[in-house]
Each structure stands twice: as C-alpha cells, then as structure tokens.
N, C-alpha and C positions, 0 to 999 in steps of 0.2 A: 792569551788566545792568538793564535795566527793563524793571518790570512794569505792566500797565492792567488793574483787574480792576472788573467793575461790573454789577448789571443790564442787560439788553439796553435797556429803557425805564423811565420810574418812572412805577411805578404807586401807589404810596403814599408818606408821608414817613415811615411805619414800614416800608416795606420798605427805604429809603435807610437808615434807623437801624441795624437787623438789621445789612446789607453794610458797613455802615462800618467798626461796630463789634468786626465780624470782621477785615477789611483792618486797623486800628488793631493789634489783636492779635498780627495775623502781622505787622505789622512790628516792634512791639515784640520776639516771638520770634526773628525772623532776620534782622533787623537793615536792614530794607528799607524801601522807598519808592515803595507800592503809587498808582499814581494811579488815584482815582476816576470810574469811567464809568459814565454814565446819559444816556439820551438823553431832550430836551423833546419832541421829536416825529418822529415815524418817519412820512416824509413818502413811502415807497417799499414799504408793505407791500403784497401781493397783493390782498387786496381792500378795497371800500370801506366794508367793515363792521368791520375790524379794529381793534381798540384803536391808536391814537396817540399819548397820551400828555397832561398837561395842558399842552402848549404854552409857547409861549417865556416869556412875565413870569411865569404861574405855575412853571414850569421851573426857571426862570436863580433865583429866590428860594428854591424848595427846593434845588438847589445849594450856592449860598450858605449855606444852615442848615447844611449837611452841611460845606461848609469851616470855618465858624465852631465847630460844638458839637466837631467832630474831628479839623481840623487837616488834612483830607487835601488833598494836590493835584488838580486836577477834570482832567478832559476832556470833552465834548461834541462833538457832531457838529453842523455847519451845512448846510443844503438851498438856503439863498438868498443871496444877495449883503447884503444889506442887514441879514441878521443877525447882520454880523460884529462890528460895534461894538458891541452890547447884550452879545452874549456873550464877546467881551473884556473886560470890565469885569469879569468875575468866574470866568472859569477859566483854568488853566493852559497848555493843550491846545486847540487848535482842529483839529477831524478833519474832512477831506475824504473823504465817503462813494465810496466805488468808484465806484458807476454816474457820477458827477460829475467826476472828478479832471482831467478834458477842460474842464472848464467852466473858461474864461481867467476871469471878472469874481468868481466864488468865488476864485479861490488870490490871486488879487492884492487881495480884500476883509480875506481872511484873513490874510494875509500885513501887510497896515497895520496889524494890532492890535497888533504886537508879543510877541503870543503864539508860543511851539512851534506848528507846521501838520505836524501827521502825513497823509502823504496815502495814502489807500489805493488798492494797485492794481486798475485793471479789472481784470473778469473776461474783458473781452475784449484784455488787451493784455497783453504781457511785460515783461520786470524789466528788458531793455533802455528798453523803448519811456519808461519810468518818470523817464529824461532831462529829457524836455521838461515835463513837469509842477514838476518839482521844478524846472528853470532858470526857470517862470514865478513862481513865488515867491520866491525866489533874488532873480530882479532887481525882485521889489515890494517889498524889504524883510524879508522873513523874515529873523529873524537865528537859528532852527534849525531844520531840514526832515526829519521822521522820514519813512520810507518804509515802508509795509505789506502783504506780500502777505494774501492770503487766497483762494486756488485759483482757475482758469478754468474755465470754461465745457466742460465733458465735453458734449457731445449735450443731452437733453433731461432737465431737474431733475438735473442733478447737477454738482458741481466736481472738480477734482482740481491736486492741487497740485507744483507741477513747480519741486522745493526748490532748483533751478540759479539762480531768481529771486533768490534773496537773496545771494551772492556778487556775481550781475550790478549789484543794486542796490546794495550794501556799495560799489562801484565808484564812484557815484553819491553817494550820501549815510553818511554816519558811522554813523549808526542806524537799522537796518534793525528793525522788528517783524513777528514773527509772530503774525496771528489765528489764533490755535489754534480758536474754536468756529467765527466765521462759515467757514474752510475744511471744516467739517464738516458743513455745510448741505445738502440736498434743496432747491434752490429750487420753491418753488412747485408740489411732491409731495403735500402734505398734505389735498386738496380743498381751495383755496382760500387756503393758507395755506403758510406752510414748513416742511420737516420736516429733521431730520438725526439725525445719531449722533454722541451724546456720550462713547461708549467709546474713539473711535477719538482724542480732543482728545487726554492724554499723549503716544500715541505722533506726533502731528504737533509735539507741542510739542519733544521730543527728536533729532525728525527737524532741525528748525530748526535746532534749537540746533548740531547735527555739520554743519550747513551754515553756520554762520557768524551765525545771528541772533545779536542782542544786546538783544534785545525782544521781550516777550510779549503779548501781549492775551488774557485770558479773560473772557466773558462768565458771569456765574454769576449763582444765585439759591438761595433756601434750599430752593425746590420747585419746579425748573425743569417738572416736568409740571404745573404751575397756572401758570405764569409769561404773560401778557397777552402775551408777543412772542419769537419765536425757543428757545420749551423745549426743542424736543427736541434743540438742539445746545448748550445753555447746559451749564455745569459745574456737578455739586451744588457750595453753597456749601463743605460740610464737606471738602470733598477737595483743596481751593484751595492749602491749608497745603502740606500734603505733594508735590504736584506741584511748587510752588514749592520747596522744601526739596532736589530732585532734583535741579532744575535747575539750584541750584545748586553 
C-alpha cells in the first residue's frame, strides 16, 4: 500500500520541516513509506493573485533539503514539457496534474526521466478513458505508471467521485491512487479561489480503499485554514497518523 502525503504547495522551508518530520515519525510508527509532496508552482490556480509557490530552481532545492536532512521520497507535479529533466534529477515521483494528463509532450517528457509518472485523472474523463494516457507513457519509457482518481466534474464548483474508476483503472495499471483531499474540493466556490470539505477525506479514503485502491494521496498541513493553497480540503496534519493506521 502507498502512501503521498505533503502540503498542497511550499510555502516555506519550515513548513517542509514541520510535515517531514511528521511523515518521518509515522513511518517510523507504522512501519511505512510515506512519499513527500509539495508542489514548486501551482500553475492552475483560479486567480491571478493567488500564491504559487517559489518556482522551480528555488523549489527543486528546497526539495532536495527535505530529501537530504529526512530521507523522504519526493513527488512533485510538472505543468510543462521542459521541466521534466530538472525535476528528474531530484525526485522520485513525477505527477501529471489532472487538467493535463491529455498533454502527449508532458507524459513522454516525464516518462524519459525514468522516474515513477503517476497521472492523474481528468475531471472530465473516466477510469476507462485512463488507457490512453497511461499507453503514452508506457511506450516513452516509463518503467512504472501510477493512475489517480480524484472526482469529476458534478455541474458547477463541484466533484464527485464515481469509485467504479479504480477497479476499471487497477485493469490498466497495477497502482491505482486515491486523492482523498483534491476529490474533496469546491472548485472555484470560494470567491476567486477553491473551497472543499475536509470531513468528508476519511470517508473517501475507505471508500477507495473497498474499491480496490492500493494508494493514497493526502494533501495536509499543520493549519490548513492558513494554508497559501487548497485549505479548506487539505487534512489537519495531526489526524494523518491515525487515518493511515485505519487504512491499514
């Protein structure tokens, strides 16, 4: 079973500290192999005044700190073709953001690093549809292709998540992950911004899991209602343990 647990974005190198050092703990506790996520730049927030993030070289080096002082395994999300090589060079995991997973010159960028390429599913496409993306990286060289739901497209600002995805993808690829927060989301609800509900993350997490997932993703933070990106659907940091402990 794997786990990805990480801030939605970094916003400082002592918020990467804080979350590490937590992740560090619960694996030591439960005997796991938590990979670190944080993103350099959230190139797809609702508006143009929203935080981003300090960008790729500053980014890809606090990273880097975080694998050096902690030992964790990274993942990071990529938005362009070109960024694949820089952030090969120093994480584990390369994430294909949802709204993207359609982009042919991203999966076969990503896919040459020889990194893991976990892709996430559109919002606008099914766990079937989830074939062709994962066959473009397949034949660039991926040598492993995680698949990720995270809900569709309900009408206006909202997802829902239709758990038939992840048997259909488990069809597809060997490791299917559930985003337990981003299927939690309000998109674009919040005046200008995203909103969701973070009550409802366990129970989508166990929902997965009686569907066949065999991977998790939680976005967390230690104060998700101050958190610069995706609060209201992130996981308090402190509750992390124990959901994970359920799960398993």
């Amino acid at each position: 079973m794997k786990f990805i647990a990480g801030p939605c974005v970094i916003e400082s190198a002592e918020l990467l500290d804080a979350v590490a050092e937590r992740l560090v703990a619960i694996n030591r506790t439960l005997s796991t192999d938590i990979i670190f996520k944080a993103s350099f730049d959230k190139a797809n927030r609702t508006s143009l005044s929203s935080f981003r993030g300090p960008g790729l070289e500053k980014g890809l080096q606090m990273l880097a700190d975080v694998k050096s002082k902690w030992g964790l395994k990274l993942l990071t999300d990529i938005h362009e073709s070109w960024q694949a090589a820089p952030v090969g060079e120093v994480v584990d995991v390369i994430q294909i953001p949802a709204f993207l997973c359609r982009q042919t010159d991203l999966l076969i960028a990503a896919a040459k690093t020889g990194c893991t390429v976990n892709i996430k599913k559109a919002q606008f496409l099914s766990g079937v549809d989830m074939a062709y993306p994962y066959q473009k990286a397949l034949e660039s060289g991926a040598r492993e292709i995680w698949l990720t739901e995270r809900g569709n497209m309900f009408g206006y600002n909202n997802l829902i998540v239709d758990f038939r995805n992840i048997p259909d993808m488990l069809k597809i690829a060997p490791t299917v992950v559930m985003d337990c927060t981003h299927s939690v989301q309000r998109p674009g609800a919040a005046g200008g911004k995203t909103g969701g509900n973070r009550e409802f993350v366990p129970a989508m997490a166990h929902a997965a899991k009686a569907f066949g997932a065999n991977g998790f993703f939680f976005e967390v933070h230690p104060t998700p209602d101050q958190a610069k990106s995706d609060g209201p659907n992130m996981l308090q940091l402190d509750d992390l343990e124990n959901l994970i402990k359920t799960l398993l």
